[in-house]
C-alpha positions in Angstrom: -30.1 129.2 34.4 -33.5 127.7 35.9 -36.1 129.0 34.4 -39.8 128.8 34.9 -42.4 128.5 32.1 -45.9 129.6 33.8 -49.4 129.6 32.0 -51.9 131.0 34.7 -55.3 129.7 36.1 -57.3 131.6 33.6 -61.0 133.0 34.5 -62.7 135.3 32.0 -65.5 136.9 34.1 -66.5 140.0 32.8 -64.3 139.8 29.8 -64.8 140.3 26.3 -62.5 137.2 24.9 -63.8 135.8 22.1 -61.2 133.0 22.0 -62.0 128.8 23.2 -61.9 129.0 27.1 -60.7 125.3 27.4 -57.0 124.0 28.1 -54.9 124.4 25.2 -51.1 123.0 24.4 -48.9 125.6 25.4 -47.1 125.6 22.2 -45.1 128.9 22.9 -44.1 127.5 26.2 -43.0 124.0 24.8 -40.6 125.3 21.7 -38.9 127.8 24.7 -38.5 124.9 26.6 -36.7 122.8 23.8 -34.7 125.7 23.1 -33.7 126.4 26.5 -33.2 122.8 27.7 -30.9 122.2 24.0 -28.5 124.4 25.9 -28.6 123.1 28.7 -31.0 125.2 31.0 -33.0 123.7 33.9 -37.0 124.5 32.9 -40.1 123.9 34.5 -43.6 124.2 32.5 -46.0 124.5 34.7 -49.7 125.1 33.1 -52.4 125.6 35.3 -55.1 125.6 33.3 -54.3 122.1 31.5 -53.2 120.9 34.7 -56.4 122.3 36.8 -53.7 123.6 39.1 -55.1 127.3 41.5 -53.1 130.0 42.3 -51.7 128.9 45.6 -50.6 125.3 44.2 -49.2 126.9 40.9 -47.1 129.5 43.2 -45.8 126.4 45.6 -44.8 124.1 42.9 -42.8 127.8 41.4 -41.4 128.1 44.5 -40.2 124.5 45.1 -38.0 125.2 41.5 -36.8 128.0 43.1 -35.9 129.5 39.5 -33.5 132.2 38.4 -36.7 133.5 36.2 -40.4 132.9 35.9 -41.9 133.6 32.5 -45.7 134.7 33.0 -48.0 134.7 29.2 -50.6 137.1 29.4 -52.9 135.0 26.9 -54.1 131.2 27.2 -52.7 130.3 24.0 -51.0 131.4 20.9 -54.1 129.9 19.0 -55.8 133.3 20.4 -52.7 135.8 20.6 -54.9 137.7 17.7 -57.9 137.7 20.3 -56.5 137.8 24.1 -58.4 138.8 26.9 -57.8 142.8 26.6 -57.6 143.1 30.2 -54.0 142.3 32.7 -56.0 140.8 35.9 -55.2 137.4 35.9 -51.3 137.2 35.1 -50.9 140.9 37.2 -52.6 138.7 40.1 -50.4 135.9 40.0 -47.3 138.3 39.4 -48.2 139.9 42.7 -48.7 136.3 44.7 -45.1 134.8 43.2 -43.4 137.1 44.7 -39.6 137.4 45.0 -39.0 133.7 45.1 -39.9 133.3 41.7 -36.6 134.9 40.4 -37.0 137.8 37.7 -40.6 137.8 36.4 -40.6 138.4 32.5 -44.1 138.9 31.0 -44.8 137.3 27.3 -47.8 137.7 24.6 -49.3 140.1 22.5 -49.6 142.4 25.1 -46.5 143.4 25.7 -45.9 143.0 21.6 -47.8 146.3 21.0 -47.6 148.2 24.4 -44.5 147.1 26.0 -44.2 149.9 28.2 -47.7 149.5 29.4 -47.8 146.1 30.2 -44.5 146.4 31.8 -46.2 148.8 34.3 -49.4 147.1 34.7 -48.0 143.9 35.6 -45.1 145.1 37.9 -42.8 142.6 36.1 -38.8 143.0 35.5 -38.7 142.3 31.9 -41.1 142.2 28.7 -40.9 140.1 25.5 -42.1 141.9 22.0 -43.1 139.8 19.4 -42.7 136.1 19.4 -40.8 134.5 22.6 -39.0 131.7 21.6 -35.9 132.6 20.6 -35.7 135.6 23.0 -36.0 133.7 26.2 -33.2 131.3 24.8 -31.0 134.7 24.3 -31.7 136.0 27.5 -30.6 132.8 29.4 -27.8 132.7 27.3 -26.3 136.2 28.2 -28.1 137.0 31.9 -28.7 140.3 31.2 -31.8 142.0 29.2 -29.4 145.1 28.3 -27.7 142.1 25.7 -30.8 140.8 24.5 -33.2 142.4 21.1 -36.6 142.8 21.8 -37.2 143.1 25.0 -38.3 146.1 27.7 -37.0 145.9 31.1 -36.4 147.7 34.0 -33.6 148.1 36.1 -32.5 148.4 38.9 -33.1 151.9 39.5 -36.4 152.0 38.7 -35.7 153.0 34.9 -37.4 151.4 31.8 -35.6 150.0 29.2 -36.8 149.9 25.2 -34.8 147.3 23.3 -35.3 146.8 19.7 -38.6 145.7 17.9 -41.0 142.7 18.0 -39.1 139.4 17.3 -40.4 137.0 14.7 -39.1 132.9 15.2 -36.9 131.2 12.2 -39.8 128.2 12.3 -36.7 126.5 10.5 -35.2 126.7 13.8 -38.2 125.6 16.2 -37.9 121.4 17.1 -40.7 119.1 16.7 -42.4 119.2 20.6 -42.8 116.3 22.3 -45.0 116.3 25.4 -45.4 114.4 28.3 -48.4 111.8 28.9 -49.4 113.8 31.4 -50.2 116.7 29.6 -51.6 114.8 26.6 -53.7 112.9 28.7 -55.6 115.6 30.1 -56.2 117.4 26.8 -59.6 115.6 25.8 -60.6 119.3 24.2 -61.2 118.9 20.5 -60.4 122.4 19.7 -63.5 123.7 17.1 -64.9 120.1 16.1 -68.7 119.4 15.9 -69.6 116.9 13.3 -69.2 114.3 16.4 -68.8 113.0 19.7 -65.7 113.2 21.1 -63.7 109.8 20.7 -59.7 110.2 21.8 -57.8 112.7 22.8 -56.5 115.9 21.2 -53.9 118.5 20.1 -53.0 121.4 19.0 -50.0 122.2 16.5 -48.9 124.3 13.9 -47.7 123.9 10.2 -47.2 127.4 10.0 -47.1 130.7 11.2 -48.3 134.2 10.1 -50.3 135.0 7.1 -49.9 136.8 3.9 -52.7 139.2 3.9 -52.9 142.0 6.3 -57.1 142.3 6.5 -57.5 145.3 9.0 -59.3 143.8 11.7 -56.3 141.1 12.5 -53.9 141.9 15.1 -51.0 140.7 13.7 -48.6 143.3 13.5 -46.2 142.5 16.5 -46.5 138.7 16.5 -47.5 135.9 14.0 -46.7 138.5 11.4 -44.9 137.2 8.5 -46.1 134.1 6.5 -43.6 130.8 7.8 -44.0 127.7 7.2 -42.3 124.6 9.5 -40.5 121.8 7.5 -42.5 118.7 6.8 -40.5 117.1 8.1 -40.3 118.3 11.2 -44.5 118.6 11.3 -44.5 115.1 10.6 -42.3 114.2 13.7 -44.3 116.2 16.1 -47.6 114.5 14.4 -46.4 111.0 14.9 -45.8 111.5 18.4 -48.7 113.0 19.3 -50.4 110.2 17.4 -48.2 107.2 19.5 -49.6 109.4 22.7 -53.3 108.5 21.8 -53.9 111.6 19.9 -56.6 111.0 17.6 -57.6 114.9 16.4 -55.6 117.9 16.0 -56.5 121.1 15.3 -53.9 123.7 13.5 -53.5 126.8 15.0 -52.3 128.2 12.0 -53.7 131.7 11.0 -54.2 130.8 7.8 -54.1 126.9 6.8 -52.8 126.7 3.0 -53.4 124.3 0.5 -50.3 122.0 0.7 -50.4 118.7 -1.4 -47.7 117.2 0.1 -48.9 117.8 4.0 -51.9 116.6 3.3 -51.2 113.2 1.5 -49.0 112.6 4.7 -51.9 113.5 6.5 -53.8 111.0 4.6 -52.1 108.2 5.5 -52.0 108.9 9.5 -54.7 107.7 11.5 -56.1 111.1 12.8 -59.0 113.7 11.9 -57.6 117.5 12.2 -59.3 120.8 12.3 -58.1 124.1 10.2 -59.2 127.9 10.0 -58.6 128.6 6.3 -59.8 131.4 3.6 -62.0 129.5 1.2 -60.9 131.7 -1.9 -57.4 130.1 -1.3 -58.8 126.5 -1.8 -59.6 124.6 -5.1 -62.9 122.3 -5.4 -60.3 119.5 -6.5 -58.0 120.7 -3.2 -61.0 120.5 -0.9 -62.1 117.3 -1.9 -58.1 116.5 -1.1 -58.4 118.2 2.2 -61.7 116.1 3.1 -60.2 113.2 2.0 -57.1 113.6 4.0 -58.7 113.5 7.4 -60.3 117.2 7.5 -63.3 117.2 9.8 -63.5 120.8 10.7 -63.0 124.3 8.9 -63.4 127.7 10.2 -63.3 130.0 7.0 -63.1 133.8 7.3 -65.3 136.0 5.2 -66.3 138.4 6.9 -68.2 140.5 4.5 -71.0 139.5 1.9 -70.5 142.4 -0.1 -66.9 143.5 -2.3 -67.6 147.2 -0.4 -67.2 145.4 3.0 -64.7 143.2 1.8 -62.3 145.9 0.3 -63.2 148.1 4.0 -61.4 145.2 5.5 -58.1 144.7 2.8 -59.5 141.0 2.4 -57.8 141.1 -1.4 -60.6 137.8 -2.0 -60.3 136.1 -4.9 -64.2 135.2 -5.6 -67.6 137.3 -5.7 -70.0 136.6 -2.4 -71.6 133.5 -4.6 -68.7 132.1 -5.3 -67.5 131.9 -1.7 -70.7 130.1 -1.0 -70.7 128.2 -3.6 -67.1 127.1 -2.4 -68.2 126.6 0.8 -70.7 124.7 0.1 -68.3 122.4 -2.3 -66.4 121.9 1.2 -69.5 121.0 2.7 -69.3 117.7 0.2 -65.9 116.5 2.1 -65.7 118.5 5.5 -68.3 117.2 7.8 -68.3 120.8 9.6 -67.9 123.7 7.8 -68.1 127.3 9.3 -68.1 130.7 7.2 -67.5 133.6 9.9 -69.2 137.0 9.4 -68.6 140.1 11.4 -71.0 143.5 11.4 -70.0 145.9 9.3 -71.8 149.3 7.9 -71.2 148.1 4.4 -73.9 144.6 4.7 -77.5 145.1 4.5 -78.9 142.8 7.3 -81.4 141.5 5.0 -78.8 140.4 2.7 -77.1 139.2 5.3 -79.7 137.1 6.6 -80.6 135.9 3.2 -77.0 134.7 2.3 -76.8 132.6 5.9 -79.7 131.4 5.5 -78.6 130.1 1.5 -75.2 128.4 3.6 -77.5 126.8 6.4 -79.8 125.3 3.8 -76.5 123.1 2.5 -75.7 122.6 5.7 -72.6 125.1 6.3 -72.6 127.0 9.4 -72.6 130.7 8.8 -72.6 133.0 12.1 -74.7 135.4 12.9 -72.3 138.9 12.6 -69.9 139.6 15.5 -69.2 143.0 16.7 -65.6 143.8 15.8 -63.3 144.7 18.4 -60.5 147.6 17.2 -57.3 145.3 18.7 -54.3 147.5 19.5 -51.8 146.0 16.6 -54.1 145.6 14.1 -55.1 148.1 10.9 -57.9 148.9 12.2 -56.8 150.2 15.4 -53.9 152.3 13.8 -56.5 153.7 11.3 -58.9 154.9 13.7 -56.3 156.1 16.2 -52.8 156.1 15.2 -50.0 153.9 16.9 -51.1 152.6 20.0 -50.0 154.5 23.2 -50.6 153.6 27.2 -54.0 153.4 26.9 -54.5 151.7 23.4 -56.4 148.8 25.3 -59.0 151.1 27.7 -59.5 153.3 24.5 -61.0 149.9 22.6 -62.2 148.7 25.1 -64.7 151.4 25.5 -65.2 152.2 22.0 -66.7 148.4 21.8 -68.9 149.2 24.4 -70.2 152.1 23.3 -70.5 151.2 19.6 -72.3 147.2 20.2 -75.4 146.4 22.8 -75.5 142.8 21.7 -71.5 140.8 21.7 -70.7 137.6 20.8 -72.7 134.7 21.7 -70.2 133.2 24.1 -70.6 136.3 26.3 -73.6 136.0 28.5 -73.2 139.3 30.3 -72.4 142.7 29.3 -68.5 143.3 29.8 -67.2 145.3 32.3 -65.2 148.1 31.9 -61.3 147.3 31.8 -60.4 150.0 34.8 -63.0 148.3 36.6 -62.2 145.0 35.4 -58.5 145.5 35.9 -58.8 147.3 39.3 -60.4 144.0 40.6 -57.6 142.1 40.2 -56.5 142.5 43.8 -59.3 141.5 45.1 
């Protein structure tokens, strides 16, 4: 089977995403195409965003393959699958301008992970992923047929739509080190979430492991990037060296949740390369952060969330350490780790004073410590099923307009108010 891997030309006007809007490694992309190329599948990854590729070049070059299926994601990255863009209009656009050429048109990302059905309609596409893609788009080229094939919602050719088992999570035991052509590497001069410097080399982004023990209520992490993973060293080790022989000289880990492991990060230690993590402080050691520093750390986003236990247990964070201990431990970091973030959100529970008072403690040592972010209720997180129950066909408009009622002032990448998502989505024809 020939099979296209597609990552649009992303534009986020009017949107309320919160994630990095710079290229990113397709990494979902790159472990279907290893999969699918193992058994001995034609594939084509074509990323228009890395690449700087628009709509009508990204459609030809789709066209030229002439492929038996085209795989649209509906999110930049699996480093932001927790965060996508709420709204369909970009991948729904270059759905519609494919066309039949493209061969079946099968939509992955969390989208389609907690509203299948949805998503299926929105986007006019012949096939859904739930869950993790990986392994499913290997399966489906296998057997042809979605009928055959777990975790997937499709539509036939009648017209009728087609629920297939649940989300699918990956064996990481199973996923290859990637290994990605110069051309891609050479573009990606991103360094995803570093600050202490100039940038000097080029970077990456991989993963040591996938998922995350704790289920705090605001993460949406129930259909995808559930269940703590992690990938062999080995294996990690492979992928790292080869980015590094590539001119790869900083690498950030899209892991949710970056765990203390000795033994990755004495390898790490002896690699020429700076890396970047987004970690829980109350998982970390000072003796493991000073190991962390000292193995080429230059960059940690830490989630907390709450200063007080009251907004801390509102949001199941299960932390280890009282509010001065975190910033004490954060400010430990700060000894090794030339940047190190602590992220807040708003919650009822903080007094702002407090609030202020405790940033302004962090920023005195040097740690950066946000000012709070409005939460946004994700379909497939606790949060959302708390407030409204399993999400339904219009989980994502229902959010999306609680946020806007609820929060005047967003995050600080968003320089204008967000637009509605009917609006939003109904100008994606034009």
């Amino acid at each position: 089977m020939k099979i296209a891997l597609v990552n649009p030309p992303w534009s986020f006007e009017g949107s309320i995403y919160f994630g990095c809007r710079e290229p990113h490694l397709p990494l979902e992309f790159a472990y279907a195409k290893a999969l699918l190329e193992r058994e001995g599948h034609e594939v084509m990854l074509a990323d228009a965003q890395l690449e700087g590729l628009n709509t009508e070049s990204l459609c030809a070059r789709v066209r030229d393959f002439a492929p038996d299926a085209s795989v649209v994601t509906t999110t930049p990255s699996y480093l932001f699958w927790r965060c996508p863009p709420p709204e369909l209009r970009v991948p729904k656009r270059l759905i519609a301008q494919l066309g039949k050429e493209a061969g079946k048109i099968i939509a992955v990302g969390p989208h389609g992970s907690t509203s299948p059905l949805t998503t299926l309609g929105k986007l006019g596409a012949d096939m859904v992923v739930m869950g993790e893609c990986e392994e499913v788009l290997r399966s489906y080229a296998a057997e042809g047929d979605p009928a055959k094939v777990a975790s997937m919602a499709w539509r036939d050719e009648s017209g009728e739509v087609h629920l297939q088992g649940g989300p699918a999570a990956c064996d990481m035991k199973a996923l290859p080190a990637l290994h990605w052509p110069q051309a891609f590497i050479a573009r990606h001069h991103h360094h995803h979430h570093r600050f202490d410097r100039e940038v000097e080399g080029l970077g990456a982004e991989m993963e040591a492991s996938r998922g995350c023990p704790y289920r705090c209520t605001f993460c949406a992490k129930d259909n995808y990037r559930d269940k703590y993973r992690k990938r062999p060293l080995a294996t990690v080790l492979e992928e790292l060296d080869g980015l590094i022989a590539q001119g790869v000289r900083y690498v950030y880990f899209i892991d949710e949740i970056f765990l203390p492991d000795r033994a990755l990060l004495d390898a790490l230690g002896e690699r020429d390369l700076k890396f970047g993590v987004q970690t829980r402080i109350d998982n970390w050691s000072e003796e493991m952060l000073d190991i962390l520093g000292a193995a080429g750390c230059v960059s940690i986003e830490a989630g907390v969330e709450s200063i007080s236990v009251e907004g801390r247990a509102h949001l199941d964070k299960r932390c280890k350490l009282t509010t001065d201990e975190l910033a004490s431990r954060l400010i430990r970091a700060k000894r090794s780790v030339p940047f190190v973030q602590a992220t807040l959100m708003e919650g009822a529970s903080d007094d702002p004073t407090e609030v202020e008072r405790w940033r302004q403690e962090l920023l005195d040592h040097g740690v950066w410590a946000n000012k709070p972010v409005p939460l946004f209720s994700y379909p497939g997180s606790p949060d959302y099923t708390r407030r409204w129950g399993k999400p339904d066909g219009r989980a994502w408009e229902r959010a999306h307009d609680d946020y806007l009622v609820r929060f005047s002032e967003f995050s600080d990448i968003q320089e204008e108010r967000p637009i509605r998502l009917p609006l939003l989505e109904g100008s994606m024809e034009g």
